[in-house]
N, C-alpha and C positions, 0 to 999 in steps of 0.2 A: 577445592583442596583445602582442609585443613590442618594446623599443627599445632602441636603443646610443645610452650616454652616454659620451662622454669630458670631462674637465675638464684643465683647464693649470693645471700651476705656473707660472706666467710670470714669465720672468727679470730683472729690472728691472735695466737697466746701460743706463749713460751712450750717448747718441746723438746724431749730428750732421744729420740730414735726416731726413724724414717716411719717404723709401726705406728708411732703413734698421728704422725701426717696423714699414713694410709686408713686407719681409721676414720679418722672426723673426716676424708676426705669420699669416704662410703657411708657413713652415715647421712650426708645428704645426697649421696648417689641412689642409694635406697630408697630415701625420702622421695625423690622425683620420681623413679621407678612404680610405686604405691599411686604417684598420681595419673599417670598414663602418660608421662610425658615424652615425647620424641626428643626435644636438642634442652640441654640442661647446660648452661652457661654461668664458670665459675669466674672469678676477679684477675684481671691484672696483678703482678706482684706475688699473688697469693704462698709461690714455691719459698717466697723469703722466709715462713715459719722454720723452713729447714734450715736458715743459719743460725738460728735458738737454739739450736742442738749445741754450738760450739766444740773445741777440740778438747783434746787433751789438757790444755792450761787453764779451762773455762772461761775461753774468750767465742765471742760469736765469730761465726764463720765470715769470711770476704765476703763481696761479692765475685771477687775472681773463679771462689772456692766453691758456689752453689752448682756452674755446670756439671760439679764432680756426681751429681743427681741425676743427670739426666736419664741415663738409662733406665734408672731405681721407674723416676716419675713415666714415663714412656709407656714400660710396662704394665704400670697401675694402673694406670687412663685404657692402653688398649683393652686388657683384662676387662675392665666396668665394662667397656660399652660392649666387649661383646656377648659378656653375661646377661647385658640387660636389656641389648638391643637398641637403644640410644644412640645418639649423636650426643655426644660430649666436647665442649667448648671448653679445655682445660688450662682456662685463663688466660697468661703467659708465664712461661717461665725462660730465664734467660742461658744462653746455650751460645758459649764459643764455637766460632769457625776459623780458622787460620788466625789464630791468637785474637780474635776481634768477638765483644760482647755483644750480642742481639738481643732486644727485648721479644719474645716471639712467642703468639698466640697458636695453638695448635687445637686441629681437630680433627678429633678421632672417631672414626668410623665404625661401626657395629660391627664389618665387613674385618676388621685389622687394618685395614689401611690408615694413617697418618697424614694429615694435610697442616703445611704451616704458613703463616702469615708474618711475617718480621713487622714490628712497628716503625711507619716511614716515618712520623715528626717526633726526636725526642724534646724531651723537655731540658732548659738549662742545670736539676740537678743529675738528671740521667748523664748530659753530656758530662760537665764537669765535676763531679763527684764519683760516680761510675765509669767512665770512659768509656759510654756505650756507643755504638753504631747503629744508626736509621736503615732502613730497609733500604729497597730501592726499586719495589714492583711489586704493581697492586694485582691482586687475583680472584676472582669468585673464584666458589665453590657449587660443583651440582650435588647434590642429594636427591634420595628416592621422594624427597618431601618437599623439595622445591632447592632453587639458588639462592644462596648466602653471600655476604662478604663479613673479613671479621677484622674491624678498625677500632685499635685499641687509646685507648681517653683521649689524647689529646689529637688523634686525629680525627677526630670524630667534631674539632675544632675549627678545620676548614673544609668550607663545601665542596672544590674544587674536588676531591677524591672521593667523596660521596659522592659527588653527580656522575662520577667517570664509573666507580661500583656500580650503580645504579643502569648506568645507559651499556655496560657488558651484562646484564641480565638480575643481576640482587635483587631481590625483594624483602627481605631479611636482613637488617645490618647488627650484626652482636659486636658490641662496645664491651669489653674487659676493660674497664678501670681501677683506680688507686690515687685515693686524693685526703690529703691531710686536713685539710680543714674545709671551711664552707664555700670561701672563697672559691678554692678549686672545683669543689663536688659542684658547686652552680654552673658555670662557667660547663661541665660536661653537661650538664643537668639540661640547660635553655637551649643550647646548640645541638643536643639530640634532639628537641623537639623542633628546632629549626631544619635539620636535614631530613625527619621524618613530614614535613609541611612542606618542604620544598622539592625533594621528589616525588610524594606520594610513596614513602616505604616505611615498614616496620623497623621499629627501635629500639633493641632489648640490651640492656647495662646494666652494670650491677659494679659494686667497690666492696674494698676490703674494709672492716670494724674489726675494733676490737685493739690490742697493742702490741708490739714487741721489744719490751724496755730495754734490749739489749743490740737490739740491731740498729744503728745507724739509719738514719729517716724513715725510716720505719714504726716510730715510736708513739708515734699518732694519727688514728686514720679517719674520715668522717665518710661516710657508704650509706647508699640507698640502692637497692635494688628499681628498676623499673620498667614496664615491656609498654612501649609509647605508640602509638598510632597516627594515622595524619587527623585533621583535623576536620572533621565532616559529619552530617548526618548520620550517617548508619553508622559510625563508631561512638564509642562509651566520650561525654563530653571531658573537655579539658584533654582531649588524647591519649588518655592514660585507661590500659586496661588491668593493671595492676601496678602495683606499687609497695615497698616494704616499711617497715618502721624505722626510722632515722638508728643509725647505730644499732640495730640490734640483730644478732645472728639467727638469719631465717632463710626461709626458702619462699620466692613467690612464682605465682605459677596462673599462664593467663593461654587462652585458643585464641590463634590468628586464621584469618580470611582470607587466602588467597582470592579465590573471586570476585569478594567482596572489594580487596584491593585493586583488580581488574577493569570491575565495573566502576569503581570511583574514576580511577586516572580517564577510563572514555567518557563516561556523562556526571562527573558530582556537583556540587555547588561552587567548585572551582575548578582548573586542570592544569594543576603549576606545570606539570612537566611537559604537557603537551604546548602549552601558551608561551613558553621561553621566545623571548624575541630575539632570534641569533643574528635578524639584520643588524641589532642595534647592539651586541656587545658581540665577544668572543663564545664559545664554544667549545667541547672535548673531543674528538674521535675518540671512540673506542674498538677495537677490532677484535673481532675472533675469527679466526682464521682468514677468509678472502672477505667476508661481510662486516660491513660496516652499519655497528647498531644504534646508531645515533637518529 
């Protein structure tokens, strides 16, 4: 089994209608489409371009005020992918529930159907600057094209939720991020390639570039696209089978191996995940329905 992954750099500048979001947001819909790709994967945050619209006063929108989108974006995402046949990873955007903010990655299905993923660890300005809320239950995803899980930046931080992804069936982990400076963008940067080496899974992420001088932390972004690999003979060295230009709005676009991934985790030059010593520390169950996949 093979699949095409592309990820977006996505360009974050000032905007005055939802039209003009929905555009640049099919220009690289298109663009992936042109290259045969199966799941196209946009950034964390990305939906914030819409508080550049601002109101009436010419102030940028809250973030209270961006759920007021959700349907607009909902629609647009379903519409793409069933136009085009895709799996569309459309990034996160945030979406109140009983008065409470969620950062929440969604994807959508060529089919119409919706799958969401809330982000479990926020960050200190999500908490206190936004007064967002963490998830609270982690979930694959099956597709016609294998299982996903989609763990957005800063969970993608600690392994423990990676390994529990991974042992309920992921092969695939899409990381939508958003990181201001270097600092941050490494820090997702090392630890992707850390939970792609230590389960044996695929690692595809990507961040926002580009500004939005008028929203609130949002005014600076530093993004690389990347689709990461474990670390082995048959794959491309250093892990990496593509990779974008620092800051710059692009699209990359790489084919992942399932079997190839198969055949490493049973005989490669290592087998992290089969070699885990669970006498000598702890371990995760993981369950889906009576069986236990660990």
């Amino acid at each position: 089994m093979q699949l095409r992954v592309s990820a977006v750099q996505y360009d974050l500048r000032t905007i005055h209608s939802f039209k003009e979001f929905a555009d640049q947001v099919e220009h690289y819909i298109k663009t992936a489409e042109e290259f045969g790709t199966d799941f196209v994967l946009f950034p964390e945050f990305f939906t914030t371009q819409l508080m550049s619209i601002g109101n009436a006063e010419g102030q940028a929108l809250s973030i209270d005020e961006l759920p007021d989108y959700t349907e607009q974006y909902l629609e647009l995402f379903k519409s793409l992918a069933a136009s085009t046949g895709m799996h569309i990873i459309g990034g996160t955007h945030v979406i109140k529930k009983e008065g409470r903010l969620y950062n929440v990655a969604h994807l959508f299905y060529p089919d119409g159907r919706v799958a969401e993923q809330a982000k479990l660890h926020i960050t200190p300005t999500e908490v206190h600057e936004w007064d967002m809320t963490p998830g609270d239950e982690l979930q694959v995803f099956e597709t016609d094209k294998g299982t996903i899980a989609m763990l957005t930046c800063y969970d993608i931080e600690f392994p423990e939720i990676v390994r529990i992804a991974k042992a309920k069936g992921a092969d695939v982990i899409f990381c939508p991020s958003c990181t201001d400076d270097r600092h941050g963008f490494h820090r997702v940067r090392y630890t992707s390639h850390a939970r792609a080496i230590e389960n044996q899974v695929y690692v595809v992420t990507t961040g926002t570039v580009g500004s939005l001088p008028t929203v609130d932390f949002m005014r600076g972004n530093f993004g690389q696209a990347a689709i990461i690999t474990p670390n082995d003979v048959p794959f491309p060295p250093k892990g990496l089978a593509a990779e974008g230009e620092i800051n710059q709005p692009m699209i990359v676009t790489a084919d992942l191996d399932l079997e190839l991934l198969y055949k490493v985790r049973a005989s490669g030059s290592v087998t992290t995940w089969r070699d885990r010593r669970t006498d000598l520390y702890p371990d995760w169950e993981a369950k889906q329905g009576d069986r236990t996949l660990l």
